[in-house]
N, CA, C and O atoms as a Maestro MAE file, in Angstrom:
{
 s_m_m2io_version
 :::
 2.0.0
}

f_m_ct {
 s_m_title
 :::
 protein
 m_atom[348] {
  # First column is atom index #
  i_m_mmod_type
  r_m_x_coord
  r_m_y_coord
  r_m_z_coord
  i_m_residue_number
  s_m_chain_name
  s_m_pdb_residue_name
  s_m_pdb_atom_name
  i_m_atomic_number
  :::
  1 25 75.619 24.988 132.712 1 A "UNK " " N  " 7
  2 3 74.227 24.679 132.486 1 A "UNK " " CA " 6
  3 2 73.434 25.939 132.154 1 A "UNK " " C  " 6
  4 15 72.402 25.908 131.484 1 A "UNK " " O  " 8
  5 25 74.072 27.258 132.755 2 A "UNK " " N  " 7
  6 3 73.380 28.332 132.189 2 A "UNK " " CA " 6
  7 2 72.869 28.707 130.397 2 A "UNK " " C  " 6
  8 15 71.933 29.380 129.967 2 A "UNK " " O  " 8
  9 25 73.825 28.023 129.776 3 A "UNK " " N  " 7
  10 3 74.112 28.049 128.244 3 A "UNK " " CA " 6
  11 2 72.791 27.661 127.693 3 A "UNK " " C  " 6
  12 15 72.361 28.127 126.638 3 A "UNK " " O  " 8
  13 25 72.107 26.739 128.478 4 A "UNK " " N  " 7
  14 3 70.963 25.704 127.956 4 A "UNK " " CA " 6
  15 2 69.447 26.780 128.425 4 A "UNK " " C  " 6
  16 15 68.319 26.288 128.432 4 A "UNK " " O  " 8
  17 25 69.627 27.800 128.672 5 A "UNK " " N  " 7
  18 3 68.500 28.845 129.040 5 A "UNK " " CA " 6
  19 2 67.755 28.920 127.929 5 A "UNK " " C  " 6
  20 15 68.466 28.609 126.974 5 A "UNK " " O  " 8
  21 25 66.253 29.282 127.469 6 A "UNK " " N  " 7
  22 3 65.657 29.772 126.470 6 A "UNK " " CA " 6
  23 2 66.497 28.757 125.368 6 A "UNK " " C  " 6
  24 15 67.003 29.538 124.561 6 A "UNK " " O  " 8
  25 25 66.880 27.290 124.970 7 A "UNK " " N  " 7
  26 3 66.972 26.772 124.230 7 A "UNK " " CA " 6
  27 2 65.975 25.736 124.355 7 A "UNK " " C  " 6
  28 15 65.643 25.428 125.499 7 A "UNK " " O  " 8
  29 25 65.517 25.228 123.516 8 A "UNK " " N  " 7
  30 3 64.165 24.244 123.089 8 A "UNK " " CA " 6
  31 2 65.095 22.665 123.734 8 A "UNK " " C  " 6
  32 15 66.289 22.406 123.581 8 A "UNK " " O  " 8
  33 25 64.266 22.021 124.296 9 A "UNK " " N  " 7
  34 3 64.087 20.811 124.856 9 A "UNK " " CA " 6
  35 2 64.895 19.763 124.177 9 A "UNK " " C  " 6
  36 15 65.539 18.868 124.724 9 A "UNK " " O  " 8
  37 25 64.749 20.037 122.729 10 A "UNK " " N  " 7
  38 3 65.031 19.190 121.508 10 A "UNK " " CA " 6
  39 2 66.573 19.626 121.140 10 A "UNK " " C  " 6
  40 15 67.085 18.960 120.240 10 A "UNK " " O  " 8
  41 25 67.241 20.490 121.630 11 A "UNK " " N  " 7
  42 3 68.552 20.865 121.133 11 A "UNK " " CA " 6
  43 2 69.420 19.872 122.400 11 A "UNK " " C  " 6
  44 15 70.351 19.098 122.175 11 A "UNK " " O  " 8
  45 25 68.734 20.202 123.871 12 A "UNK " " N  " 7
  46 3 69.472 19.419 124.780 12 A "UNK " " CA " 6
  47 2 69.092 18.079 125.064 12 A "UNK " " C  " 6
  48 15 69.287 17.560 126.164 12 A "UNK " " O  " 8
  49 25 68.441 17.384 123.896 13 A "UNK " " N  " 7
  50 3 68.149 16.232 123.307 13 A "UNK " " CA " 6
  51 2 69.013 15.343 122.544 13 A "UNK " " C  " 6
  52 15 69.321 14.152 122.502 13 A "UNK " " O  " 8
  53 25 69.317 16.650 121.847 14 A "UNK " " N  " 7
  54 3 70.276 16.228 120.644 14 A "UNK " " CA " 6
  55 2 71.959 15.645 121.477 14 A "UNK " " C  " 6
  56 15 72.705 14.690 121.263 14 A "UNK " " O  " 8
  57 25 71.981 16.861 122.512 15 A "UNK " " N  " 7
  58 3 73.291 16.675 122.647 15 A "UNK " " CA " 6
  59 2 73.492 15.674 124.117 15 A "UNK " " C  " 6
  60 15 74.473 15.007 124.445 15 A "UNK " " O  " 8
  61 25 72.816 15.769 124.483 16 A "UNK " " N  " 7
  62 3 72.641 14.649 125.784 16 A "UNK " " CA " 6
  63 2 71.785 13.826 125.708 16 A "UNK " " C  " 6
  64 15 71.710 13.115 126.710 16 A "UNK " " O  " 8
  65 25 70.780 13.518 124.576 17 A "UNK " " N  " 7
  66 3 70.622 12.325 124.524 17 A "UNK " " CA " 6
  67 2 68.899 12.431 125.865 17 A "UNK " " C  " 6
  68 15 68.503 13.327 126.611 17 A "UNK " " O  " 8
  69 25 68.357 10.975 125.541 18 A "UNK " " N  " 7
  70 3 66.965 11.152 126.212 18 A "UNK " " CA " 6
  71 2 67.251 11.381 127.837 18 A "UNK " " C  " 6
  72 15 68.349 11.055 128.288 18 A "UNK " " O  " 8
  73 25 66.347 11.887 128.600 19 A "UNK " " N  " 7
  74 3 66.696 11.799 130.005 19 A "UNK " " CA " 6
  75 2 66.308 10.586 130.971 19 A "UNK " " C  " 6
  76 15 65.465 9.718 130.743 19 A "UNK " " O  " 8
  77 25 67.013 10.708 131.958 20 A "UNK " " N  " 7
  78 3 66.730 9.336 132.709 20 A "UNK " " CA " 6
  79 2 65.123 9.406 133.382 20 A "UNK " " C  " 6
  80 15 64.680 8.394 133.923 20 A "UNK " " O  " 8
  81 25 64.452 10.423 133.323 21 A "UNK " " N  " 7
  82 3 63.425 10.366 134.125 21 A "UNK " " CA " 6
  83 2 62.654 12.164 133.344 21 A "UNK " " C  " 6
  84 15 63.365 13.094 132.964 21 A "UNK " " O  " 8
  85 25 61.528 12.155 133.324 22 A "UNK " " N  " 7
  86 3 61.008 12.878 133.312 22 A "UNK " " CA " 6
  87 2 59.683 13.300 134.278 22 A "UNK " " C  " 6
  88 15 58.933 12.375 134.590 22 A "UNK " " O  " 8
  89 25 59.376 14.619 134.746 23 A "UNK " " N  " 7
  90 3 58.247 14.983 135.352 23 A "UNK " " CA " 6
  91 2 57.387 16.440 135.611 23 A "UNK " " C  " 6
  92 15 57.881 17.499 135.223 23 A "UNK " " O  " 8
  93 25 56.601 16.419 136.018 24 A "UNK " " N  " 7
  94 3 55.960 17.784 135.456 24 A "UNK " " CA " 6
  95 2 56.441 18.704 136.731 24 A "UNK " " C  " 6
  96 15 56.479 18.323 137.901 24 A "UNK " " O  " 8
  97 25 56.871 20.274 136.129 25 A "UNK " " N  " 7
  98 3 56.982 21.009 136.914 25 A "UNK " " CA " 6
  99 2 55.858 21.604 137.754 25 A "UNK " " C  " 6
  100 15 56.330 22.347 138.615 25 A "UNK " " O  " 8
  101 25 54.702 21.537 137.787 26 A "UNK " " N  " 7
  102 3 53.579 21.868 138.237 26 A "UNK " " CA " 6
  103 2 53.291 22.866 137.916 26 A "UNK " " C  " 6
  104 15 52.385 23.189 138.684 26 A "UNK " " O  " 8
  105 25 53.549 24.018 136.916 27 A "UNK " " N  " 7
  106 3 53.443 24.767 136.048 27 A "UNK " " CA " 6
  107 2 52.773 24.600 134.709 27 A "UNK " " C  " 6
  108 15 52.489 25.612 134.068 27 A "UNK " " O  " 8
  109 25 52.465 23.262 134.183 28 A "UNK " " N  " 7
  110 3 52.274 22.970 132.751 28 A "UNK " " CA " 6
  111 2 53.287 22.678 132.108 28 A "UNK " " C  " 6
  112 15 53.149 22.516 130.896 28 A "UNK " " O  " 8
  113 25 54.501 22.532 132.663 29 A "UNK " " N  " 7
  114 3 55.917 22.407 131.999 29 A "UNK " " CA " 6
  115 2 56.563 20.987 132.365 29 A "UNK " " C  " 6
  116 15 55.652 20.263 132.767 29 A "UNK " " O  " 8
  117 25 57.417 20.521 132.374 30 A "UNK " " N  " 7
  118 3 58.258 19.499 132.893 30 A "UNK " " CA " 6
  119 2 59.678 19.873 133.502 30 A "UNK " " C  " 6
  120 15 60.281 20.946 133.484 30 A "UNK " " O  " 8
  121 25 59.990 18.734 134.006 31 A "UNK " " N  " 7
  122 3 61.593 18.571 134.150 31 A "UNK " " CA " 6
  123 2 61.781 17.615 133.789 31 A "UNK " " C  " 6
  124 15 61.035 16.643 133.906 31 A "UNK " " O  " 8
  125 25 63.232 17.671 133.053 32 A "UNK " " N  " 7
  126 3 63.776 16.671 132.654 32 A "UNK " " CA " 6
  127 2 64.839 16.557 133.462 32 A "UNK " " C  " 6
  128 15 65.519 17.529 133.793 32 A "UNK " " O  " 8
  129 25 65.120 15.051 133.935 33 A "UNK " " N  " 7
  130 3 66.278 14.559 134.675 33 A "UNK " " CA " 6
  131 2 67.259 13.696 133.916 33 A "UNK " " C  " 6
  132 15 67.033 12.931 132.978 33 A "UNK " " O  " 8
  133 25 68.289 13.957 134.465 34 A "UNK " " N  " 7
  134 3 69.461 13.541 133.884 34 A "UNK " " CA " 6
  135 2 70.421 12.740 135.131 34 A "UNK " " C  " 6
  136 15 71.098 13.632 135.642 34 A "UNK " " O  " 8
  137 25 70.705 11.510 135.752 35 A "UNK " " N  " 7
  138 3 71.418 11.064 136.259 35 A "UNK " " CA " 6
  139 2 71.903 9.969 136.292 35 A "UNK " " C  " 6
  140 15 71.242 9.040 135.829 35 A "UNK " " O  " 8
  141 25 72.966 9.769 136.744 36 A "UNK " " N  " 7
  142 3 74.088 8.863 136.707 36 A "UNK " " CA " 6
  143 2 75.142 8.627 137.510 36 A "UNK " " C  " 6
  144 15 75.457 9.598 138.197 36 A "UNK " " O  " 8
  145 25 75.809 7.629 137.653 37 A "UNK " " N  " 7
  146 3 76.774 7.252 138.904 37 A "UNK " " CA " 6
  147 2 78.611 7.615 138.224 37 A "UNK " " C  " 6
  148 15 79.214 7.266 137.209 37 A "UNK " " O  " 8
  149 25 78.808 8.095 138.900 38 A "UNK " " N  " 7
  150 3 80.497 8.385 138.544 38 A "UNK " " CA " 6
  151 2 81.213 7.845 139.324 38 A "UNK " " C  " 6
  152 15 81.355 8.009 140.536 38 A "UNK " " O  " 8
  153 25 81.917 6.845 138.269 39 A "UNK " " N  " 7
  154 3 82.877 5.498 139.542 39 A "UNK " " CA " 6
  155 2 84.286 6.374 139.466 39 A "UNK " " C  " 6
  156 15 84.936 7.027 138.649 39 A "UNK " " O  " 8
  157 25 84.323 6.017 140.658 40 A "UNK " " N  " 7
  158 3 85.976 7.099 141.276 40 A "UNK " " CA " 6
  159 2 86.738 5.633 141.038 40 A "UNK " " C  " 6
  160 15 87.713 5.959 140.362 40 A "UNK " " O  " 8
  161 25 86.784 4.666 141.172 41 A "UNK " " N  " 7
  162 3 87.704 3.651 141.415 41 A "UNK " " CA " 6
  163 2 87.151 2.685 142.729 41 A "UNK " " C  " 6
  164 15 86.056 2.359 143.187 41 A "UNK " " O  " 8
  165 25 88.471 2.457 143.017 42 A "UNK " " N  " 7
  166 3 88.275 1.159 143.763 42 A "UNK " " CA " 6
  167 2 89.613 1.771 144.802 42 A "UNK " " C  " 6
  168 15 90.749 2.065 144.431 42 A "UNK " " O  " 8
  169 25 89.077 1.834 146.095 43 A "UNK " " N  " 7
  170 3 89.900 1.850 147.923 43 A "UNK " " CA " 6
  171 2 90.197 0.734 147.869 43 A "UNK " " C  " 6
  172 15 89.426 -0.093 147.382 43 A "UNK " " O  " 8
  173 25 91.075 0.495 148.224 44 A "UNK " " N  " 7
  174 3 91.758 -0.807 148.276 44 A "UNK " " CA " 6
  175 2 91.550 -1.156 149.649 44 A "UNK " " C  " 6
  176 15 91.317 -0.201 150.392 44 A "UNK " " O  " 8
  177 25 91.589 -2.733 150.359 45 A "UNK " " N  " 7
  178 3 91.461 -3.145 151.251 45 A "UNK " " CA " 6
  179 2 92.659 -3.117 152.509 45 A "UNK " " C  " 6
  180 15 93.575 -3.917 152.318 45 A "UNK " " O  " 8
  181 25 92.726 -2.525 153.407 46 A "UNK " " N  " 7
  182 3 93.429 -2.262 154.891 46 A "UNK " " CA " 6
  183 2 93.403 -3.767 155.289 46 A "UNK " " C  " 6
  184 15 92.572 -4.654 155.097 46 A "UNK " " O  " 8
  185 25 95.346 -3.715 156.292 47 A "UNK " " N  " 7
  186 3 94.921 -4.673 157.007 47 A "UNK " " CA " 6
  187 2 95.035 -3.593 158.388 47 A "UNK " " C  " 6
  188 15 95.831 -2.657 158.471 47 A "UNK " " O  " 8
  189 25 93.950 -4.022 159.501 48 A "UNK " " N  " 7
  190 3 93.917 -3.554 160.401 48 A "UNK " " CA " 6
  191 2 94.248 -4.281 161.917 48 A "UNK " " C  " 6
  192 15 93.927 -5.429 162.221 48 A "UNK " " O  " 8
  193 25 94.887 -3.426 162.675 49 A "UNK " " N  " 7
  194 3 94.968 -4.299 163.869 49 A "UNK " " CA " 6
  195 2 94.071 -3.608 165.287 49 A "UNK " " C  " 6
  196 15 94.329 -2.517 165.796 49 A "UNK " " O  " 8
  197 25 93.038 -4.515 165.709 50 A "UNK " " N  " 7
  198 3 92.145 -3.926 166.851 50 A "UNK " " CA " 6
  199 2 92.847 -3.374 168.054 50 A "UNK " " C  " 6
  200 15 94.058 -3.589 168.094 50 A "UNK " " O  " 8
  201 25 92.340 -2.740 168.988 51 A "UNK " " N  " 7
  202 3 93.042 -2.676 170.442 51 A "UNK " " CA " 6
  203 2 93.213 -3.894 171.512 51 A "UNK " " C  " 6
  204 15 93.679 -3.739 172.640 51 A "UNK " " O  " 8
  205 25 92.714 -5.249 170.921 52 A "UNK " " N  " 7
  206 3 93.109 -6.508 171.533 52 A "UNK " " CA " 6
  207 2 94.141 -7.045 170.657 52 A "UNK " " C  " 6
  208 15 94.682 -8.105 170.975 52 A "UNK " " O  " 8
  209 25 94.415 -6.546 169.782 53 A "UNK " " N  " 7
  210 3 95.736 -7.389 169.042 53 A "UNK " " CA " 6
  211 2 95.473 -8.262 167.918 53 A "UNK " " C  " 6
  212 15 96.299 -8.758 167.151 53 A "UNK " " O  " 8
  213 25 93.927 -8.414 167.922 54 A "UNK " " N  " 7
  214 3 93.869 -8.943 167.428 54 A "UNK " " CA " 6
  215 2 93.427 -8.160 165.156 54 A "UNK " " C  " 6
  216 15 92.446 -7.422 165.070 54 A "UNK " " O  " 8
  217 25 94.062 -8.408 164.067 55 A "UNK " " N  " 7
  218 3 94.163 -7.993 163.045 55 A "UNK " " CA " 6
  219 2 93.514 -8.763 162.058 55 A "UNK " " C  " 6
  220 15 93.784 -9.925 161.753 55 A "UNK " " O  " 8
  221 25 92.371 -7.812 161.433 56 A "UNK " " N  " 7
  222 3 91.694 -8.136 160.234 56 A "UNK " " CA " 6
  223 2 91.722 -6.873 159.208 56 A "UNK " " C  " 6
  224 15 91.934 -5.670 159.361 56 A "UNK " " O  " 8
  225 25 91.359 -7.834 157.910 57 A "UNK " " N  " 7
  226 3 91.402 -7.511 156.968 57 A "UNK " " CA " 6
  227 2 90.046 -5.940 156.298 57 A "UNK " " C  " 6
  228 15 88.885 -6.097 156.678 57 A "UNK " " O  " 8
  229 25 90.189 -5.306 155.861 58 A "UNK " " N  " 7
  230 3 89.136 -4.801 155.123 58 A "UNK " " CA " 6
  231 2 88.851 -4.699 153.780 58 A "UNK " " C  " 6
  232 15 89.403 -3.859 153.070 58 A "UNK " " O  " 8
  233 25 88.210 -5.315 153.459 59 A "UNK " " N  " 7
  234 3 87.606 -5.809 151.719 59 A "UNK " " CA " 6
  235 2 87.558 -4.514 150.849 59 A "UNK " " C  " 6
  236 15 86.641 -3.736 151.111 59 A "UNK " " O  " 8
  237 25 88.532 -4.137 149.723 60 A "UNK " " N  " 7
  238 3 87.902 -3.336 148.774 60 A "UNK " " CA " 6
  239 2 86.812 -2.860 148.594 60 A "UNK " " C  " 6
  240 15 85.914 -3.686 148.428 60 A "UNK " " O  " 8
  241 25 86.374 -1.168 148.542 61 A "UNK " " N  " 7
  242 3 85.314 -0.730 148.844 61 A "UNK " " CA " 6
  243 2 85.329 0.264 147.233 61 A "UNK " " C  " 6
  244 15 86.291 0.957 146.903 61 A "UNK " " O  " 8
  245 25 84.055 0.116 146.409 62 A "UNK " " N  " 7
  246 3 84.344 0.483 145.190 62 A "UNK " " CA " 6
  247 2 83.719 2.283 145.888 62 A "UNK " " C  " 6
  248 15 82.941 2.394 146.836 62 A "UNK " " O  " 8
  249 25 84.301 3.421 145.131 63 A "UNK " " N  " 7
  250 3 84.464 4.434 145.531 63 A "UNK " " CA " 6
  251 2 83.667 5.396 143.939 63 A "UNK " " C  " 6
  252 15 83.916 5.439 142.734 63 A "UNK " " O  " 8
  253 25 82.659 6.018 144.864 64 A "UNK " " N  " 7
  254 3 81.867 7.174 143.768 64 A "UNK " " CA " 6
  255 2 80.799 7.628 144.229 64 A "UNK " " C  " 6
  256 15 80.637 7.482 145.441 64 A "UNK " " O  " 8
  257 25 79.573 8.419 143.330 65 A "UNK " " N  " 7
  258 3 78.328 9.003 143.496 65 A "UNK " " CA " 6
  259 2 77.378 9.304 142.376 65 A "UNK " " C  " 6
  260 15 77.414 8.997 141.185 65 A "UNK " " O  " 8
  261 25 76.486 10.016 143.116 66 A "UNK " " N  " 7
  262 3 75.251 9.819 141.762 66 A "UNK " " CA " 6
  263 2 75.345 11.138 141.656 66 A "UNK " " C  " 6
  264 15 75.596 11.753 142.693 66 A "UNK " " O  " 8
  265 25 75.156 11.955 140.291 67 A "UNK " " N  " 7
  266 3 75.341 12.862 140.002 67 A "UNK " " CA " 6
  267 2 73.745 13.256 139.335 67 A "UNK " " C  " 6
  268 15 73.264 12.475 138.514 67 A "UNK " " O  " 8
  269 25 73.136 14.247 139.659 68 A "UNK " " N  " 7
  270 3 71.750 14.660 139.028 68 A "UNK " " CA " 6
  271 2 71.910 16.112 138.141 68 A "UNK " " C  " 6
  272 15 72.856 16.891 138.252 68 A "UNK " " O  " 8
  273 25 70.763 16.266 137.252 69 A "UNK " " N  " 7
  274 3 70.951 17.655 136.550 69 A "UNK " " CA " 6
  275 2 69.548 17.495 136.176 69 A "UNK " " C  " 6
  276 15 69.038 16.612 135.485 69 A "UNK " " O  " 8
  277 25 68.887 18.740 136.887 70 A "UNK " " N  " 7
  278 3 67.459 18.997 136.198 70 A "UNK " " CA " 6
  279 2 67.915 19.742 135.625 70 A "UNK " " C  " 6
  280 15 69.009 20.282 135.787 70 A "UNK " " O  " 8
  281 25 66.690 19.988 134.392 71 A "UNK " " N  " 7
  282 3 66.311 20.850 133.669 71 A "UNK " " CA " 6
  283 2 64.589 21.504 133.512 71 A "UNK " " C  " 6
  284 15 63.776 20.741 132.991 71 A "UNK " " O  " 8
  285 25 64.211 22.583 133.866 72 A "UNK " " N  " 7
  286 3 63.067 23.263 133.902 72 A "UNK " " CA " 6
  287 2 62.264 23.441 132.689 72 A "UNK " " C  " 6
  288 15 62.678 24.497 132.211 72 A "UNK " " O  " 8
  289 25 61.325 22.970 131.922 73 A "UNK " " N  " 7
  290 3 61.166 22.683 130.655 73 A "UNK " " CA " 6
  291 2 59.895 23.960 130.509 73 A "UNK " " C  " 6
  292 15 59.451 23.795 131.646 73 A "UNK " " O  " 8
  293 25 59.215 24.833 130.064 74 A "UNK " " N  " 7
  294 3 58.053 25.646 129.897 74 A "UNK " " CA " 6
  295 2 57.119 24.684 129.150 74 A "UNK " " C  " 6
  296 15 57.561 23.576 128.848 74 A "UNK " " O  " 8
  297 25 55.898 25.013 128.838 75 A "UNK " " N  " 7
  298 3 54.497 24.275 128.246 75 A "UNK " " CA " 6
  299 2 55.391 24.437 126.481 75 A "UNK " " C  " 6
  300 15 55.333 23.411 125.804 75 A "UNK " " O  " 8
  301 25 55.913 25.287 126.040 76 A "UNK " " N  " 7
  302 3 56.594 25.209 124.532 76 A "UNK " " CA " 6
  303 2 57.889 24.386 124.323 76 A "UNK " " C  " 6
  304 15 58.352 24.078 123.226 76 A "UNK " " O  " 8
  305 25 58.335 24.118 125.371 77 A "UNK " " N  " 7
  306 3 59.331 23.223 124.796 77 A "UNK " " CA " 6
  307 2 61.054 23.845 125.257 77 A "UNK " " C  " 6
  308 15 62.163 23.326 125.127 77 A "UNK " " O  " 8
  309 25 60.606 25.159 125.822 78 A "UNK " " N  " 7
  310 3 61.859 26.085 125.905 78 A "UNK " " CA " 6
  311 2 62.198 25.755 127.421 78 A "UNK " " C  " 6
  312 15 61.229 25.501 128.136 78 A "UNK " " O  " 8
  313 25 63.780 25.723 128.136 79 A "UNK " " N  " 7
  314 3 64.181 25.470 128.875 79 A "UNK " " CA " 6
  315 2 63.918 27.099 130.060 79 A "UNK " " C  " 6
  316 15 63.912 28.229 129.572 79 A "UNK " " O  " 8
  317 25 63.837 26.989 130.706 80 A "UNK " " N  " 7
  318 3 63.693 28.158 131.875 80 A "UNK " " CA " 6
  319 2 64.126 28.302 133.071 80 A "UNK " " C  " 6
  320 15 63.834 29.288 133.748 80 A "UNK " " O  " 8
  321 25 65.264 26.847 133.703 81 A "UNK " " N  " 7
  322 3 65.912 26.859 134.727 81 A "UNK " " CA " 6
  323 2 66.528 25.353 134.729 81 A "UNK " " C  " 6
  324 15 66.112 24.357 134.136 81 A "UNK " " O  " 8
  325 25 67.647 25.506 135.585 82 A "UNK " " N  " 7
  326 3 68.151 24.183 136.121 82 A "UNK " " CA " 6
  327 2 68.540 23.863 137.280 82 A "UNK " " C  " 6
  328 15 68.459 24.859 138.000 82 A "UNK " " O  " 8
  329 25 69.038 22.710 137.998 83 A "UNK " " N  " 7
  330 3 69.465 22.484 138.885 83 A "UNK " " CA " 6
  331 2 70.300 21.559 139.079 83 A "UNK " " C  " 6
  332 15 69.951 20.676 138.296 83 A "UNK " " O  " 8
  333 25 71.344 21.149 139.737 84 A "UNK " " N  " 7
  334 3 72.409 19.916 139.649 84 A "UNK " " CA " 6
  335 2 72.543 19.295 141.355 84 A "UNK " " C  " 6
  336 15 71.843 19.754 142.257 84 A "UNK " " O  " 8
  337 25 73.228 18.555 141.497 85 A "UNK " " N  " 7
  338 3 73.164 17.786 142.862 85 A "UNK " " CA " 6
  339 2 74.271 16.629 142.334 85 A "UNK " " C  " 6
  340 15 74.175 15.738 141.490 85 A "UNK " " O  " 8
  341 25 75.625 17.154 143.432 86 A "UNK " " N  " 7
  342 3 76.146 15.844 142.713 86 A "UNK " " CA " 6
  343 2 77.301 17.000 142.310 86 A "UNK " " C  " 6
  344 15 77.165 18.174 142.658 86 A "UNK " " O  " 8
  345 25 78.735 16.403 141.342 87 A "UNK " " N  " 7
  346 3 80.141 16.930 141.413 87 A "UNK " " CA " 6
  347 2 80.160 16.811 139.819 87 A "UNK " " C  " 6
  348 15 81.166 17.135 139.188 87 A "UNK " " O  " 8
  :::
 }
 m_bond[347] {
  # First column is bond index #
  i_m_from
  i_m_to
  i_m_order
  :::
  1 1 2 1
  2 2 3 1
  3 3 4 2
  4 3 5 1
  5 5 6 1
  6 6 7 1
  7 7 8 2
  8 7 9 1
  9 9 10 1
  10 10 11 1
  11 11 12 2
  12 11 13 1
  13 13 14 1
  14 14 15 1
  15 15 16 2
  16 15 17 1
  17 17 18 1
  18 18 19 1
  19 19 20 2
  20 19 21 1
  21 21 22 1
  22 22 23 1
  23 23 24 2
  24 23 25 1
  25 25 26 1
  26 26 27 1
  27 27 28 2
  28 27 29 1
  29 29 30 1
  30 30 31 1
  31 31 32 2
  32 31 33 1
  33 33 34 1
  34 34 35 1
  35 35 36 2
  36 35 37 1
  37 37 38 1
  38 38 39 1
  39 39 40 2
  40 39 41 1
  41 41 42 1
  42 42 43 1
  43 43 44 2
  44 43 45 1
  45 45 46 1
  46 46 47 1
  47 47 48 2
  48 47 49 1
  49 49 50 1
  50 50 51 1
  51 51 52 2
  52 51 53 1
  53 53 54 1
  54 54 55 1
  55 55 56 2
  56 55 57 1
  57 57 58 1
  58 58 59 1
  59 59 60 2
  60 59 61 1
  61 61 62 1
  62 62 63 1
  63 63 64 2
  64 63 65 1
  65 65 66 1
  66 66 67 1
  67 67 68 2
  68 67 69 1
  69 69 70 1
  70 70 71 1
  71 71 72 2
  72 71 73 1
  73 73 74 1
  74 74 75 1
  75 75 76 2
  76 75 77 1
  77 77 78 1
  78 78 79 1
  79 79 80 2
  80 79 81 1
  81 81 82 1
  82 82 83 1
  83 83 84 2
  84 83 85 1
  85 85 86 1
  86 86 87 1
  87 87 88 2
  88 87 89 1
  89 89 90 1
  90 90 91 1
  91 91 92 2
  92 91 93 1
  93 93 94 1
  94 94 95 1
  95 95 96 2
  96 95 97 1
  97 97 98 1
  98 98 99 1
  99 99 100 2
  100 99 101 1
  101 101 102 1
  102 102 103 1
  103 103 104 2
  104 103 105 1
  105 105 106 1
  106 106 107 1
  107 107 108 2
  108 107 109 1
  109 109 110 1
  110 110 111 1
  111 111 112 2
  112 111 113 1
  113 113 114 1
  114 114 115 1
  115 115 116 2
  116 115 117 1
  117 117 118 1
  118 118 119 1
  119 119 120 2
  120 119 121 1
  121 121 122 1
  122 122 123 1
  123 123 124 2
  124 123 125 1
  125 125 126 1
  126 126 127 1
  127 127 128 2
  128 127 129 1
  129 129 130 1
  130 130 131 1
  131 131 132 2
  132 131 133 1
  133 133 134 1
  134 134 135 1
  135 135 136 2
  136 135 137 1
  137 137 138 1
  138 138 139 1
  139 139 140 2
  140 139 141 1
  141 141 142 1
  142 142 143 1
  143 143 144 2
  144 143 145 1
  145 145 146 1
  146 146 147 1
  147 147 148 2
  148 147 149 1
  149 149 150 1
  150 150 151 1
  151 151 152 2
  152 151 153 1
  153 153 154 1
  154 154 155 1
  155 155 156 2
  156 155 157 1
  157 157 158 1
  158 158 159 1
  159 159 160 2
  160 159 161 1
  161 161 162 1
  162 162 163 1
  163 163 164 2
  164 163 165 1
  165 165 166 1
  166 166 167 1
  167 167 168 2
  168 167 169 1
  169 169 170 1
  170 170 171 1
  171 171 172 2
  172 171 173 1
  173 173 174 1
  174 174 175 1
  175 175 176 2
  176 175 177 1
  177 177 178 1
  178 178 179 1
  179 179 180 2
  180 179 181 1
  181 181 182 1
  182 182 183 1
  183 183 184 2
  184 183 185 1
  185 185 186 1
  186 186 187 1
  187 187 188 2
  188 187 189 1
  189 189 190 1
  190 190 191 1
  191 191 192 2
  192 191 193 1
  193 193 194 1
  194 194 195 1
  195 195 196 2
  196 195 197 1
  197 197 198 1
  198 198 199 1
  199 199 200 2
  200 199 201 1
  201 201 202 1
  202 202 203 1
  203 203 204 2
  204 203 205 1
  205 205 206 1
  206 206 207 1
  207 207 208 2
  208 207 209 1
  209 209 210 1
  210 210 211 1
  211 211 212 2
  212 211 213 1
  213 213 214 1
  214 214 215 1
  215 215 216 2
  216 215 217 1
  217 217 218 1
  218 218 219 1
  219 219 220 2
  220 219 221 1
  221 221 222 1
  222 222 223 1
  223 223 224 2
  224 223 225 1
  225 225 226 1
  226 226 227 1
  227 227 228 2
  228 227 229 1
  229 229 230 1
  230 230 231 1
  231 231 232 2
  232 231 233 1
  233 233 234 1
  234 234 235 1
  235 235 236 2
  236 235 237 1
  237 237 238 1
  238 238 239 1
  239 239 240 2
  240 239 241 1
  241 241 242 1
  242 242 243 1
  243 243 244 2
  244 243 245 1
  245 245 246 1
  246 246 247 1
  247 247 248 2
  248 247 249 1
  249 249 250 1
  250 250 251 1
  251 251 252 2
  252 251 253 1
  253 253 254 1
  254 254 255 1
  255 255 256 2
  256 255 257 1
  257 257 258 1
  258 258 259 1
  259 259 260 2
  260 259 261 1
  261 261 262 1
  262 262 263 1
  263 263 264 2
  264 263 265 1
  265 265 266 1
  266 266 267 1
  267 267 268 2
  268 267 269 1
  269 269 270 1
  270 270 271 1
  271 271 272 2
  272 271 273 1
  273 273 274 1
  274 274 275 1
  275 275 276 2
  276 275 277 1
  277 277 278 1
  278 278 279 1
  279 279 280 2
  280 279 281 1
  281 281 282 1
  282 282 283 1
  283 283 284 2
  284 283 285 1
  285 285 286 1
  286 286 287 1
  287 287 288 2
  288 287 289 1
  289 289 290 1
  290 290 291 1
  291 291 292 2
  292 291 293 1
  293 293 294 1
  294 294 295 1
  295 295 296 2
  296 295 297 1
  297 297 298 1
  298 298 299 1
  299 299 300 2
  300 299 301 1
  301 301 302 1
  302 302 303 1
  303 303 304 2
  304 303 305 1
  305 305 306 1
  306 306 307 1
  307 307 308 2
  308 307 309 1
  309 309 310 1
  310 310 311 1
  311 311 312 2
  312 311 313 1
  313 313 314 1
  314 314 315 1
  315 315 316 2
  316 315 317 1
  317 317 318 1
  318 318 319 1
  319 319 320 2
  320 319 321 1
  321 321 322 1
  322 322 323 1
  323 323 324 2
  324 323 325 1
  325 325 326 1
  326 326 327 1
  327 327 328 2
  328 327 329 1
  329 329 330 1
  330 330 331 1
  331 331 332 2
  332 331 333 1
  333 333 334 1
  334 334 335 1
  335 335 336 2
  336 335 337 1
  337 337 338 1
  338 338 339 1
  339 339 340 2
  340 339 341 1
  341 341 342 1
  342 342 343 1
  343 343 344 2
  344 343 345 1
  345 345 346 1
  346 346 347 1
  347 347 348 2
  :::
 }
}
């Protein structure tokens, strides 16, 4: 994400496309947000047996996270920082 420093708003437009959210940095500038969910798959369901003996099932549990990427936008359009959250 360092690459995207001092490049205009409109280049990391081009290549990623609009952002999911936009908002002002409180500077006169914005951030632009970028996020999305990354599906790992699917855990498959356990059968389990309790400490009374007694054994149930556990239901498929779909497996992932939300992945974020700001971007620090200046009043011209030029990028000036970022931040990510997320793998």
């Amino acid at each position: 994400m360092d690459a995207w420093i001092e490049h205009h708003q409109s280049e990391l437009y081009q290549a990623w496309g609009p952002p999911t959210q936009i908002t002002e940095d409180g500077n006169g500038g914005s951030i632009l947000i970028y996020q999305g969910n990354v599906n790992l798959g699917q855990q498959p369901g356990q059968i389990k047996t309790a400490s009374n003996g007694t054994t149930y099932y556990t239901t498929p549990q779909n497996v992932g996270y939300t992945r974020t990427r700001m971007f620090y936008v200046d009043s011209s359009g030029k990028i000036y920082g970022h931040k990510w959250q997320g793998k």
